[in-house]
Short mmCIF file of the C-alpha atoms (twelve columns), coordinates in Angstrom:
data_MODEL
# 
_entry.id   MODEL 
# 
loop_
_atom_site.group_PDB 
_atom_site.id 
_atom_site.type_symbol 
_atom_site.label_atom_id 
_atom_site.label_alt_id 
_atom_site.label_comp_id 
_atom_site.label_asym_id 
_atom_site.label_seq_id 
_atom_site.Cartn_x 
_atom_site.Cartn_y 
_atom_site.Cartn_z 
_atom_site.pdbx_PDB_model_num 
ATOM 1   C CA . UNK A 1   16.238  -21.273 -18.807 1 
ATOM 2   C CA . UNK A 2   17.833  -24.514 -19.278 1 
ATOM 3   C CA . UNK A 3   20.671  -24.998 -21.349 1 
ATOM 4   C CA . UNK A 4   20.453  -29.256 -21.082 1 
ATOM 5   C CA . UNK A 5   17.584  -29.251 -23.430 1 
ATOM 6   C CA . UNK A 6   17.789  -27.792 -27.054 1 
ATOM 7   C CA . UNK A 7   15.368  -28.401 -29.342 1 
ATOM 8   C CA . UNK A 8   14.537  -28.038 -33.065 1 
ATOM 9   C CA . UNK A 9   11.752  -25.334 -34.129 1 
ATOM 10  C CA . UNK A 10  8.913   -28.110 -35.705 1 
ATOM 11  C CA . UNK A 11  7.144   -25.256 -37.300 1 
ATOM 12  C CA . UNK A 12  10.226  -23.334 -39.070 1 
ATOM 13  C CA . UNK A 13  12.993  -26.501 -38.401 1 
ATOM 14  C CA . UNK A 14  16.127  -24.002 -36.494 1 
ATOM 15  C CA . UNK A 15  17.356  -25.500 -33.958 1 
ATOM 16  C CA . UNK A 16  17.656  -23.648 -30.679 1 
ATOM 17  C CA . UNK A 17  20.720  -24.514 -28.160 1 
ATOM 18  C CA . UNK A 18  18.426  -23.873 -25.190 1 
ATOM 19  C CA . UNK A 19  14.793  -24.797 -24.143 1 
ATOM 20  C CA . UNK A 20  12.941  -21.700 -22.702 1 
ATOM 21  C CA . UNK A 21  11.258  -23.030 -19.172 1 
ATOM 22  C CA . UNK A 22  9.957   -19.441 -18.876 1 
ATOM 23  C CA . UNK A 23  7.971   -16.622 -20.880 1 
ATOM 24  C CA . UNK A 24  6.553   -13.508 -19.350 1 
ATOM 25  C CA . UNK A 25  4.249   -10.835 -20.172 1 
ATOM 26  C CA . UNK A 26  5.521   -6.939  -20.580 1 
ATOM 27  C CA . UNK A 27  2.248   -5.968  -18.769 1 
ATOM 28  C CA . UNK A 28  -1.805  -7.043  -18.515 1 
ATOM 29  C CA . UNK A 29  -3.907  -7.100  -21.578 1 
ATOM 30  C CA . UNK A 30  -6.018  -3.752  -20.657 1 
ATOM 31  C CA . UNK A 31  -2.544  -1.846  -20.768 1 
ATOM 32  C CA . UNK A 32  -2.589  0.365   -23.436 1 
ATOM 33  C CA . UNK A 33  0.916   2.384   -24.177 1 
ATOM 34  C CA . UNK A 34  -0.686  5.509   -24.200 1 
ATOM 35  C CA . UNK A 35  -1.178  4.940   -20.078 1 
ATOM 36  C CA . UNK A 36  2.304   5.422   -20.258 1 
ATOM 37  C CA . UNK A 37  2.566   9.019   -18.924 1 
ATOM 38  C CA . UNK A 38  -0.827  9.798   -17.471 1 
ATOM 39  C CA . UNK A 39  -0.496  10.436  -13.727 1 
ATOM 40  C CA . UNK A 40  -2.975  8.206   -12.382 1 
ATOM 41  C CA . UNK A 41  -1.003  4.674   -14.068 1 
ATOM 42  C CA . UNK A 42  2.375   3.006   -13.754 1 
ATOM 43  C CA . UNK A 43  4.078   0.170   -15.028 1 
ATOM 44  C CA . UNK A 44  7.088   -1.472  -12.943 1 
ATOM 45  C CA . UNK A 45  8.042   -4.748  -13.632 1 
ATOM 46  C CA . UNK A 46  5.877   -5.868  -10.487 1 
ATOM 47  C CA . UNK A 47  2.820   -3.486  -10.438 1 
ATOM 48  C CA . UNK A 48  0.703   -1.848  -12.659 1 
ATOM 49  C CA . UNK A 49  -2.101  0.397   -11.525 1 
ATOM 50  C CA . UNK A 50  -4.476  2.289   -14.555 1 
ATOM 51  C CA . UNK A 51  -5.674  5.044   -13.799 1 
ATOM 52  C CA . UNK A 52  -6.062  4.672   -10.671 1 
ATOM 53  C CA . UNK A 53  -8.853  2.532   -10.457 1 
ATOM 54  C CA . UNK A 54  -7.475  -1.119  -11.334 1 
ATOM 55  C CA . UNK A 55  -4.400  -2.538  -9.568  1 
ATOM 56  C CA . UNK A 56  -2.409  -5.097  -10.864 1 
ATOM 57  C CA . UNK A 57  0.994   -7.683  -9.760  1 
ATOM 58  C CA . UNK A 58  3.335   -10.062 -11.628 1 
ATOM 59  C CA . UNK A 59  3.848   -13.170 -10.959 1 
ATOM 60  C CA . UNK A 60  4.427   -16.835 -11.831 1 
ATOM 61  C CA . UNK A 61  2.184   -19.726 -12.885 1 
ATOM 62  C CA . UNK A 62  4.147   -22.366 -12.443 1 
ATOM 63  C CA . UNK A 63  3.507   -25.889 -14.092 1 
ATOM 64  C CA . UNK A 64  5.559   -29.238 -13.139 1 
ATOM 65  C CA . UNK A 65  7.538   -30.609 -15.503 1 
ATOM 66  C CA . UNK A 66  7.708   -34.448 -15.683 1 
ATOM 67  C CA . UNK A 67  10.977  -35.795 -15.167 1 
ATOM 68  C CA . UNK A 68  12.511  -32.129 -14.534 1 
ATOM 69  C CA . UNK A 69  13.443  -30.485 -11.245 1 
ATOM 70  C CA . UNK A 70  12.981  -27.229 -13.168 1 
ATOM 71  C CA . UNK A 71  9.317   -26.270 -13.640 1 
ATOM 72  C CA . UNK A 72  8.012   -24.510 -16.450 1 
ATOM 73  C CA . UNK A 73  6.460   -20.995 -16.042 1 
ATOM 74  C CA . UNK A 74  4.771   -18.032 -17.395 1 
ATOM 75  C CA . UNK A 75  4.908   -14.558 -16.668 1 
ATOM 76  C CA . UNK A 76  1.684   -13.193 -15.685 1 
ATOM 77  C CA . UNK A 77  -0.680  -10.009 -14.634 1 
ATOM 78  C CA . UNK A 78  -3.508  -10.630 -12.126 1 
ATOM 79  C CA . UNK A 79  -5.826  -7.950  -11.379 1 
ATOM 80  C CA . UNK A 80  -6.318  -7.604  -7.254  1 
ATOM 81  C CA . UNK A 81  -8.933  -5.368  -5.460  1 
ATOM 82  C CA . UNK A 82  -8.132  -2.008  -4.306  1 
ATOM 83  C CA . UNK A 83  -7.781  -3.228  -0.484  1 
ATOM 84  C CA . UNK A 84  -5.983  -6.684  -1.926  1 
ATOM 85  C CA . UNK A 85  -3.221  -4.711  -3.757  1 
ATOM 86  C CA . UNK A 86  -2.636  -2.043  -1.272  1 
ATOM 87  C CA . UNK A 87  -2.120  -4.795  1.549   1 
ATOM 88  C CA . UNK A 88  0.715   -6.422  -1.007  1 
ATOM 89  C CA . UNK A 89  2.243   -3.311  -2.187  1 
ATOM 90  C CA . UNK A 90  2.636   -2.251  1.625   1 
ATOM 91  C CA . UNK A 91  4.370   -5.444  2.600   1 
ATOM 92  C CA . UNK A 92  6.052   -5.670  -0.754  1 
ATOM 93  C CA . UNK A 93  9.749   -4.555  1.143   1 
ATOM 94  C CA . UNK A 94  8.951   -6.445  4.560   1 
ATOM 95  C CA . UNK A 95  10.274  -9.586  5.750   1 
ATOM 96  C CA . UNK A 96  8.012   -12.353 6.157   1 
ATOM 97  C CA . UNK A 97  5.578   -11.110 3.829   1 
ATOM 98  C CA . UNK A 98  4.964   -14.805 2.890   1 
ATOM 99  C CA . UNK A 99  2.727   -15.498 5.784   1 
ATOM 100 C CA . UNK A 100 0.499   -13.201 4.216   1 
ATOM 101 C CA . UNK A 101 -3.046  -14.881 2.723   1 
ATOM 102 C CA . UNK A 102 -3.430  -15.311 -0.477  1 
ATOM 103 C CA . UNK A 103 -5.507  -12.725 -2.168  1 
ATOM 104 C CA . UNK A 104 -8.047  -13.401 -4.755  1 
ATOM 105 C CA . UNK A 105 -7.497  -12.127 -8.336  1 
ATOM 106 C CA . UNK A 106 -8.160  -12.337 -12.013 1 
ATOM 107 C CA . UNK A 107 -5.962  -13.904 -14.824 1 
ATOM 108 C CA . UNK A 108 -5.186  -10.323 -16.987 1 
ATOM 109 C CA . UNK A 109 -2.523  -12.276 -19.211 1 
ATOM 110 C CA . UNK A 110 -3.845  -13.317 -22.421 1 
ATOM 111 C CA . UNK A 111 -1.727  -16.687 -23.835 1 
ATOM 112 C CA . UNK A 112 -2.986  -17.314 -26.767 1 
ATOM 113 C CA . UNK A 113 -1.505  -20.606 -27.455 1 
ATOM 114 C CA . UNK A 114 -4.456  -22.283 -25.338 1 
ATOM 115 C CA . UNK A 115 -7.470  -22.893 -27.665 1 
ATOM 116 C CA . UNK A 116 -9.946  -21.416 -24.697 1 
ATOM 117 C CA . UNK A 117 -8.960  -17.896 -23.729 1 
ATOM 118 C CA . UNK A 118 -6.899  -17.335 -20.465 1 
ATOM 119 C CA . UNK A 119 -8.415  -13.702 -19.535 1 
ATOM 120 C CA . UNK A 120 -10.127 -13.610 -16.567 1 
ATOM 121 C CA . UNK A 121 -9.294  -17.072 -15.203 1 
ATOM 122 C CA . UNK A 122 -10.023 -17.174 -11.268 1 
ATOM 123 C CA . UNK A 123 -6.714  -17.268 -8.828  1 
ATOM 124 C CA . UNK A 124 -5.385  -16.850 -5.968  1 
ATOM 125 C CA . UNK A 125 -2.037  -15.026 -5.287  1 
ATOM 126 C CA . UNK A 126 0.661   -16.345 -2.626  1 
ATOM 127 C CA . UNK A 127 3.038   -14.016 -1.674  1 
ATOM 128 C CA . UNK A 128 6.766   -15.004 -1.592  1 
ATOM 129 C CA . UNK A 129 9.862   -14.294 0.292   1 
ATOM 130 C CA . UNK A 130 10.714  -10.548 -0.478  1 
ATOM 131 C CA . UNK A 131 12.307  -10.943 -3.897  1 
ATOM 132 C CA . UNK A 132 10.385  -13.310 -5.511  1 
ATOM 133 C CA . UNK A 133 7.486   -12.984 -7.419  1 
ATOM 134 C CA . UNK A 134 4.081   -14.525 -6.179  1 
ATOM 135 C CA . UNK A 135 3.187   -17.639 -7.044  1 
ATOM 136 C CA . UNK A 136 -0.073  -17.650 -9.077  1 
ATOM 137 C CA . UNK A 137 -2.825  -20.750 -8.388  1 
ATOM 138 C CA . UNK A 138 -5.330  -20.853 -11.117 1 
ATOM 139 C CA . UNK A 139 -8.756  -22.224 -10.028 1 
ATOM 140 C CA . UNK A 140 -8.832  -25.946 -10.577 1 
ATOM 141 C CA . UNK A 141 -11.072 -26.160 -13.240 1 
ATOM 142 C CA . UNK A 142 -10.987 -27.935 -16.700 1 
ATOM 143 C CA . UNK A 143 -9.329  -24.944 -18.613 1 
ATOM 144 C CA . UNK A 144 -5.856  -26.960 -19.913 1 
ATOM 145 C CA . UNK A 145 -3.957  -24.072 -18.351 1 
ATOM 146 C CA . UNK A 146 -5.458  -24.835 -15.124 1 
ATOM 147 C CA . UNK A 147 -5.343  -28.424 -15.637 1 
ATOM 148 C CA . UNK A 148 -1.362  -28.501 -16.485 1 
ATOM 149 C CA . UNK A 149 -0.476  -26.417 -13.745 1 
ATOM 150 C CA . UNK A 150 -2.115  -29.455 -11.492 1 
ATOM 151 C CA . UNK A 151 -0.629  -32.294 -13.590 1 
ATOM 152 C CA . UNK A 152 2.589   -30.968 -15.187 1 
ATOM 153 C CA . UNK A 153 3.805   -31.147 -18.832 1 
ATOM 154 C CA . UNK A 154 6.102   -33.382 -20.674 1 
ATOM 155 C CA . UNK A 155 9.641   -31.331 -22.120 1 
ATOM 156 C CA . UNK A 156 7.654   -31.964 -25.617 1 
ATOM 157 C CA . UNK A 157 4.738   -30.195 -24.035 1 
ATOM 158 C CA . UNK A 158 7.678   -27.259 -23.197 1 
ATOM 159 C CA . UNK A 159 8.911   -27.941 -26.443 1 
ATOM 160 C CA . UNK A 160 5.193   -27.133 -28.619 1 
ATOM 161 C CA . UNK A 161 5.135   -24.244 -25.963 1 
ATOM 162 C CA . UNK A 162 8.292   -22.982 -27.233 1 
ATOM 163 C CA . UNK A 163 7.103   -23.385 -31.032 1 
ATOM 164 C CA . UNK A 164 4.091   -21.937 -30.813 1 
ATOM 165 C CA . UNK A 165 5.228   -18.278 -28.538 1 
ATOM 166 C CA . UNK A 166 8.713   -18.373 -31.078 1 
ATOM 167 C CA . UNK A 167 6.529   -18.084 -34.244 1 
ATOM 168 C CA . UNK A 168 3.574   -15.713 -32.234 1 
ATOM 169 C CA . UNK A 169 5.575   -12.955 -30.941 1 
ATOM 170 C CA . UNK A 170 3.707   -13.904 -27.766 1 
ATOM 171 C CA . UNK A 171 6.569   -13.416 -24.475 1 
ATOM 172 C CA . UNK A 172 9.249   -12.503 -23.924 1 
ATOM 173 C CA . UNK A 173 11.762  -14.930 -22.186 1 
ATOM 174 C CA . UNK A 174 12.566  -14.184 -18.971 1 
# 
């Protein structure tokens, strides 16, 4: 988060002391709470497998921000194949884990202040230095989600962003 940047709220008129440059999702969109203590699923804050059949990781979409250093970024799930997200959960510890390929995936993070839906979005997931979450490349197609994570935002694009999840209930910062 950025403490440089406040802004005031355009929808309610607060004004905030700090800019959020990140929201994140608790877990994917087919989570349901009830998963919760079934033996076959888990939820950490990096992997999510249901029962036992769909696998899941974290990680970041990160967009450019013009005229920032900091990028802005969200928080998301991407579904992985069974052989995908064994692969990353058994070098998840290990040292040079970033040389890995990326592994093919599906957007399971719905934002819904995009006017297209986000679900299911094709990506590819680059593992990071043990540590960090993945980064997360959406497919470059014409979806604006796609399309500002190739050409950045403006800090009023961050600052709409901020708006809109504030008065949606949908992230949580962090």
């Amino acid at each position: 988060m950025t403490s440089d940047h406040g802004f005031t709220c355009a929808c309610c008129g607060a004004h905030h002391p700090e800019l959020p440059m990140n929201y994140t999702a608790y877990a994917p969109a087919v989570w349901d709470p009830a998963f919760a203590d079934a033996d076959d699923c888990l939820l950490s804050p990096d992997q999510c497998v249901i029962r036992g059949q769909h696998y899941f990781v974290k990680g970041l979409i990160e967009i450019p921000v013009i005229g920032s250093d900091e990028p802005f970024s969200w928080g998301v799930w991407v579904s992985l194949s069974r052989e995908s997200f064994s692969r990353a959960a058994d070098l998840w510890d290990k040292p040079g884990r970033e040389e890995e390929e990326p592994y093919f995936g599906w957007l399971t993070t719905e934002l819904p202040i995009y006017p297209t839906t986000t679900l299911n979005l094709k990506t590819r997931v680059h593992t990071r230095p043990v540590g960090e979450r993945p980064f997360v490349e959406l497919e470059p197609t014409d979806h604006p989600l796609a399309v500002e994570q190739r050409t950045g935002v403006t800090l009023d694009r961050v600052r709409e962003i901020a708006t809109a999840v504030l008065h949606s209930g949908g992230g949580e910062q962090g």
